[in-house]
C-alpha positions in Angstrom: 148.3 64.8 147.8 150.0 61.4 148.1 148.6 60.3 145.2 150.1 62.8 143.1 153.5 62.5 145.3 153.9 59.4 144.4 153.3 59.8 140.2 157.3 60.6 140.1 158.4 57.8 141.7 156.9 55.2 140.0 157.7 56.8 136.7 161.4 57.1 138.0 161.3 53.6 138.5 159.7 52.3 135.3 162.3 54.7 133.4 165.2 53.0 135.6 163.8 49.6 134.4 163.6 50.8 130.9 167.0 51.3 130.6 168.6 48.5 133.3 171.0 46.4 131.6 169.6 43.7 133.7 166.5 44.7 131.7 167.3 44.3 127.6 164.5 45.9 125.4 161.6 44.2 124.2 161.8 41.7 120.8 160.2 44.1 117.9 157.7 42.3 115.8 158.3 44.0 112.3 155.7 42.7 110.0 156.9 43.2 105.9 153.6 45.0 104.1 155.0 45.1 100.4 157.0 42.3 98.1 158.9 45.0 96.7 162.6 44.5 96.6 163.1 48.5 97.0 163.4 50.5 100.0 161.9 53.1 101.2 158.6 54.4 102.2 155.7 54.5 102.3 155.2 50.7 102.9 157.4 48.1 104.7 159.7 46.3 102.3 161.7 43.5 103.3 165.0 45.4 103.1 163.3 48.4 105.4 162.4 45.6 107.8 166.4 44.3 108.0 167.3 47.7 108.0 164.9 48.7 110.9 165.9 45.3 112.8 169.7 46.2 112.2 169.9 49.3 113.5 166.9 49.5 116.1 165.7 52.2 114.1 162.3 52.8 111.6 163.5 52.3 108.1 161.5 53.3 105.3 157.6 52.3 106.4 158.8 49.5 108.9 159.0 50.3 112.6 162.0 50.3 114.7 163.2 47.0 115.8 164.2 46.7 119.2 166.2 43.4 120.9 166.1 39.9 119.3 163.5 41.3 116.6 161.5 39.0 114.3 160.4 39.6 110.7 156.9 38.2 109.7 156.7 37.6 106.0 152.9 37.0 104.1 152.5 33.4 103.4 153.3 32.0 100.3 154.3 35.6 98.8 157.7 36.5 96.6 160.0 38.8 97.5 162.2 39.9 94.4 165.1 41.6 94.6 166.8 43.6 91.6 169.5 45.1 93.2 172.4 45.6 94.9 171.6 46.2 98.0 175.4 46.2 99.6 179.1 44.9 98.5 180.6 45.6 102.2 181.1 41.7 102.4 182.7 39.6 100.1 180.9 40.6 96.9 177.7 41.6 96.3 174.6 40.9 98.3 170.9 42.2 97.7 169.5 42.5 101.3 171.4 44.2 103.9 174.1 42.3 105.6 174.3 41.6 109.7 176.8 42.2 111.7 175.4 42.5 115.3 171.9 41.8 116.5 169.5 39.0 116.4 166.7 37.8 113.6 164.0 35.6 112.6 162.7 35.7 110.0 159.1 33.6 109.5 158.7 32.5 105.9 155.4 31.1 105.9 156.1 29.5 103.1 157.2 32.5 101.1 160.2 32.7 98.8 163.0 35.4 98.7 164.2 35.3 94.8 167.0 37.6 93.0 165.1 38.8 89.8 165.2 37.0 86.7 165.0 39.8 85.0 167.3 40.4 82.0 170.2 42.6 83.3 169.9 42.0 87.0 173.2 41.8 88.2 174.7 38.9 90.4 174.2 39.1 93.8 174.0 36.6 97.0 170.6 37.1 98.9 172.1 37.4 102.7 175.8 37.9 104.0 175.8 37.8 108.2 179.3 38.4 109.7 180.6 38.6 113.8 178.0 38.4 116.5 175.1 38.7 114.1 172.6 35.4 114.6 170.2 34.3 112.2 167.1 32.1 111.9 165.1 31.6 109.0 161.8 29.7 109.1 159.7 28.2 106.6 161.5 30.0 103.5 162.6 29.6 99.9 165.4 31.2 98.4 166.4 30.7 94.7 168.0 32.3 92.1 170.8 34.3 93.9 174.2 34.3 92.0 177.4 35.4 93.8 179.7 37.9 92.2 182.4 40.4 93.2 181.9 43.8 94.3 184.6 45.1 96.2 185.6 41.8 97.5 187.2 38.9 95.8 185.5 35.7 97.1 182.9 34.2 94.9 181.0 32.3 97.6 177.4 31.8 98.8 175.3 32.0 96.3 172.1 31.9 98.6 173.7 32.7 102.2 177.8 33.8 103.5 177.6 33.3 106.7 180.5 33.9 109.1 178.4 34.3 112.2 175.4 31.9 113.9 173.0 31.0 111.3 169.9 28.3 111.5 167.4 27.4 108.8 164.4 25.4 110.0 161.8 24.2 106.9 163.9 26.0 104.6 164.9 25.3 101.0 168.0 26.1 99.3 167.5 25.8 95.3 168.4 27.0 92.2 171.5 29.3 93.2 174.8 29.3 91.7 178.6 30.6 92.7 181.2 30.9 90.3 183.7 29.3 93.1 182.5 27.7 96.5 179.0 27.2 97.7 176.7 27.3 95.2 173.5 27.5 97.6 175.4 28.2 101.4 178.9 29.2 102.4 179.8 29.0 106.4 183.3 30.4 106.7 182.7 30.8 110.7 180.5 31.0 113.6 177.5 28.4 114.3 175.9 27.2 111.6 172.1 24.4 112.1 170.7 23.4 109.1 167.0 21.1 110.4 164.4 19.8 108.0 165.4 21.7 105.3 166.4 20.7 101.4 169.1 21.9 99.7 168.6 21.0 96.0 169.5 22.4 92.4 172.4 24.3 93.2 175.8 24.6 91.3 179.6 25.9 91.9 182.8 24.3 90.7 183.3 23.3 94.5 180.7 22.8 96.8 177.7 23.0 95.0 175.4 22.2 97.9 177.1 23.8 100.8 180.8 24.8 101.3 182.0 24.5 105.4 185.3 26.0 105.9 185.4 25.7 109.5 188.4 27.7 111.6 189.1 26.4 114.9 186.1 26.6 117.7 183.0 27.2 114.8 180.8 24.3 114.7 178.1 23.0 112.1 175.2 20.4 112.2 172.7 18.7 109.7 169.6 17.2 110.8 166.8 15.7 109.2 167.7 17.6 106.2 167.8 16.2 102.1 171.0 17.6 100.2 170.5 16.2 96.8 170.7 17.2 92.9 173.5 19.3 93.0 176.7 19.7 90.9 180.1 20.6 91.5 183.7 19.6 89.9 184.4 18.6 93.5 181.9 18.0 96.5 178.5 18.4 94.3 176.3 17.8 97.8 178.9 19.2 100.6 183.0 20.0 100.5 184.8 20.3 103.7 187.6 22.2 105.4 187.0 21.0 108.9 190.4 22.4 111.1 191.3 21.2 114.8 188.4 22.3 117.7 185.8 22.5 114.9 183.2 19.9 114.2 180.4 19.5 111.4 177.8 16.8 112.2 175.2 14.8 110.2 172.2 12.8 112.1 168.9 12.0 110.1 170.4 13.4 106.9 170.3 12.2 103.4 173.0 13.4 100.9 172.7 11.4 97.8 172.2 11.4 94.3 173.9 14.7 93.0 173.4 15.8 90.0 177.1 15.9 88.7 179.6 15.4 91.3 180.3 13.2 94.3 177.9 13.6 97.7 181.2 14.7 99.5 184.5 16.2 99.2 186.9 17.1 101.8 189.9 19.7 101.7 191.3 18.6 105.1 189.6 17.6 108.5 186.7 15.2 109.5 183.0 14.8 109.0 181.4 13.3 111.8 178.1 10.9 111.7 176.2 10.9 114.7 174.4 8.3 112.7 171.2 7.8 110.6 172.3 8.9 107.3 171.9 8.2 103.9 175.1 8.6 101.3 174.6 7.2 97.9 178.1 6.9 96.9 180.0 6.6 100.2 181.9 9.6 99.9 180.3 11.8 102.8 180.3 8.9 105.7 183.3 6.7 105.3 182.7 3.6 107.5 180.3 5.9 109.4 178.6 4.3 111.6 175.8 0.9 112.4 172.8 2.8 111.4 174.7 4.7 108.2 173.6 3.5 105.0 174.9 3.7 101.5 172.7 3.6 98.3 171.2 5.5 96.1 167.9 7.3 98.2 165.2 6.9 95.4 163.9 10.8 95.6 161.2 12.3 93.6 161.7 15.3 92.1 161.5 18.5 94.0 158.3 19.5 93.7 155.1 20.8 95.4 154.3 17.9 98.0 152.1 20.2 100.5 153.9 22.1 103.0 156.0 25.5 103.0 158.2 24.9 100.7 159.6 22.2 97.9 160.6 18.8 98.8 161.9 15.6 97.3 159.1 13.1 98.2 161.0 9.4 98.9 159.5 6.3 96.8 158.1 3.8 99.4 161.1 1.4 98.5 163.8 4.1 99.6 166.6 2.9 102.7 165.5 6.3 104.0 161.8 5.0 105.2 161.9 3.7 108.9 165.8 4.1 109.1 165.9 7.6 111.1 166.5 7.8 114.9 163.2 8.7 116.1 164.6 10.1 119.7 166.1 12.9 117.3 163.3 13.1 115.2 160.9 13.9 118.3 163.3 16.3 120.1 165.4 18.2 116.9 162.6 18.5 114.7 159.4 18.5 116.8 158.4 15.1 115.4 157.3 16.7 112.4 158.7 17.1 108.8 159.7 20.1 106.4 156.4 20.5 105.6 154.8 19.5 108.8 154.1 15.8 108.8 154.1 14.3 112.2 156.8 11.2 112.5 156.9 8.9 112.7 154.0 7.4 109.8 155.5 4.2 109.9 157.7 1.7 112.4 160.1 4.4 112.6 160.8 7.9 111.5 162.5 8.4 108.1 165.9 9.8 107.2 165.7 13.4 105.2 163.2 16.5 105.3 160.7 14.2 104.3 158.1 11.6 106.2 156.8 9.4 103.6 152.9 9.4 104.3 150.9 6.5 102.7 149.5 6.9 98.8 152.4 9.4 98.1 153.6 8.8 94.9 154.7 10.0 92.0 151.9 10.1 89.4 154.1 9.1 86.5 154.9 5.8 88.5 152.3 3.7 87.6 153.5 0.3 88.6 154.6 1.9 92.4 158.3 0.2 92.4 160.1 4.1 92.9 161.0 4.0 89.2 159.7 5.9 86.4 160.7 3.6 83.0 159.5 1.6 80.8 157.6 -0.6 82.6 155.4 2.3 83.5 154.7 3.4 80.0 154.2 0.1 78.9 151.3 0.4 82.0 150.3 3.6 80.6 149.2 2.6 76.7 147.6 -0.3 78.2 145.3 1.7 80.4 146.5 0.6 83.3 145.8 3.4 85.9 148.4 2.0 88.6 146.9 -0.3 92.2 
């Protein structure tokens, strides 16, 4: 008889438990099944998955997300959106947008991609606003292109973030915004950008990444390559830093835009915490001992092993040897974007990237981190390089 008299207490206390605040649900592990940009059942699309996350609830074929819920992507996949998903932000965005919650999303290397379709309309790819946070592992995203919906703000043409918001091996390419932010617009919040490449990316200002900072939000750079952008004004980064706000670079290369200066500010400060690389001196001002000012000598974005893109550096680049390695082993794990240990060489380098012996590229014969004439002249001789 005990035995059974004491079934309803136990179960009175695991339901108490369950529903403690001192006792917050359980992190839901919602793993996408389908690259489809629809929604719906009966598999698990990426925009079910932020939907079941969202609202703690199943969406479509995804279960219901519960807590701080991550999203497991299939490595190496594309996810293609077509649509509109949403214009309750500033414009249109084709996954749905966070307000409240928290979510990871691991990449694995796959890319998240607006359609290149003919027809498709514009659309930013994410838009997080309030206490929403953020995190997005391992990931490409390309092609989104910010428009108006209801709004009237042209921003973010990757990512509008007014919330907290980190990307960790991530790269940023290929996106445009008709006004700021080409690839990422933080308007608010907490934004961390580590060992990621922004890259490709166009808007008349900020073509790279727009910060317009109110009082108290707070943005940092580390270890990360902003590079071959264009903008009219701030082609890698433009500012708007105001009082009690503070944007930070450490380990981070912005350098050799496309079309445009590395930096541009509307009012307010950038602050070095040293170890960067700024090819025209626009970004760091007189910085600090360990900033340096030259062009980076990148290779092009391409595939150089890893999750994702990066632009390899040429063995001559100021960015070998020149990071601060204490930040290097505790920001980034001692590892690179694609997940190179660091150091390789007397000290860990400056950017995404850790230049690993006999990385070149192919096309430089000769090995002096130029591509020219020289090279060719190499090539019709037969000369195969040292």
């Amino acid at each position: 008889m005990r035995a059974f008299a004491s079934f309803p207490v136990v179960a009175m206390v695991a339901l108490s438990l369950a529903v403690s605040p001192n006792h917050p649900a359980r992190a839901a592990v919602i793993t996408v099944t389908s690259t489809s940009g629809a929604t719906g059942g009966p598999d698990c699309t990426l925009r079910n998955a932020m939907t079941a996350a969202k609202f703690d609830r199943p969406a479509g074929g995804c279960p219901a997300g519960s807590g701080a819920d991550v999203i497991e992507l299939t490595p190496g996949a594309t996810y293609t959106l077509f649509e509109v998903d949403n214009t309750v932000g500033f414009g249109n965005t084709g996954l749905p947008f966070l307000t409240t919650g928290t979510v990871t999303i691991n990449g694995h290397g796959a890319t998240i991609e607006r359609s290149r379709a003919k027809g498709t309309p514009g659309f930013r790819l994410f838009f997080l606003a309030a206490t929403a946070s953020l995190t997005l592992n391992e990931l490409t995203l390309t092609n989104g292109l910010a428009e108006v919906g209801e709004g009237t703000l042209r921003a973010g043409g990757a990512i509008m973030s007014f919330a907290t918001l980190r990307l960790v091996n991530c790269t940023i390419t290929a996106i445009s915004s008709p006004d700021l932010g080409g690839g990422i617009y933080v308007a608010d919040g907490s934004f961390e950008m580590v060992n990621s490449t922004v890259s490709g990316n166009d808007a008349p200002r900020g073509g790279g990444v727009y910060f317009d900072l109110p009082s108290g939000a707070s943005a940092s750079l580390v270890n990360s390559t902003i590079t071959d952008n264009s903008a009219e004004q701030g082609a890698g980064i433009l500012y708007a830093i105001r009082s009690k706000s503070l944007l930070t670079l450490v380990n981070t290369i912005v350098a050799d835009q496309r079309l445009g200066d590395d930096c541009s500010r509307d009012f307010g400060v950038l602050t070095s915490l040293g170890h960067n690389l700024d090819s025209d001196g626009t970004c760091l001002g007189d910085g600090v001992g360990s900033d340096r000012t030259g062009p980076a000598l990148l290779g092009p974005l391409q595939d150089n092993g890893g999750p994702s893109a990066t632009h390899a550096l040429f063995p001559c680049s100021p960015a070998v040897d020149a990071g601060d390695d204490e930040v290097c082993s505790a920001e980034v794990d001692a590892r690179d974007q694609r997940g190179v240990s660091r150091p390789q060489g007397a000290g860990c380098d400056i950017g995404a990237f850790e230049l690993e012996g006999g990385i070149f590229d192919p096309r430089d014969l000769n090995r002096d981190g130029r591509v020219d004439l020289l090279d060719y002249a190499d090539f019709m001789n037969g000369f195969d390089g040292p």
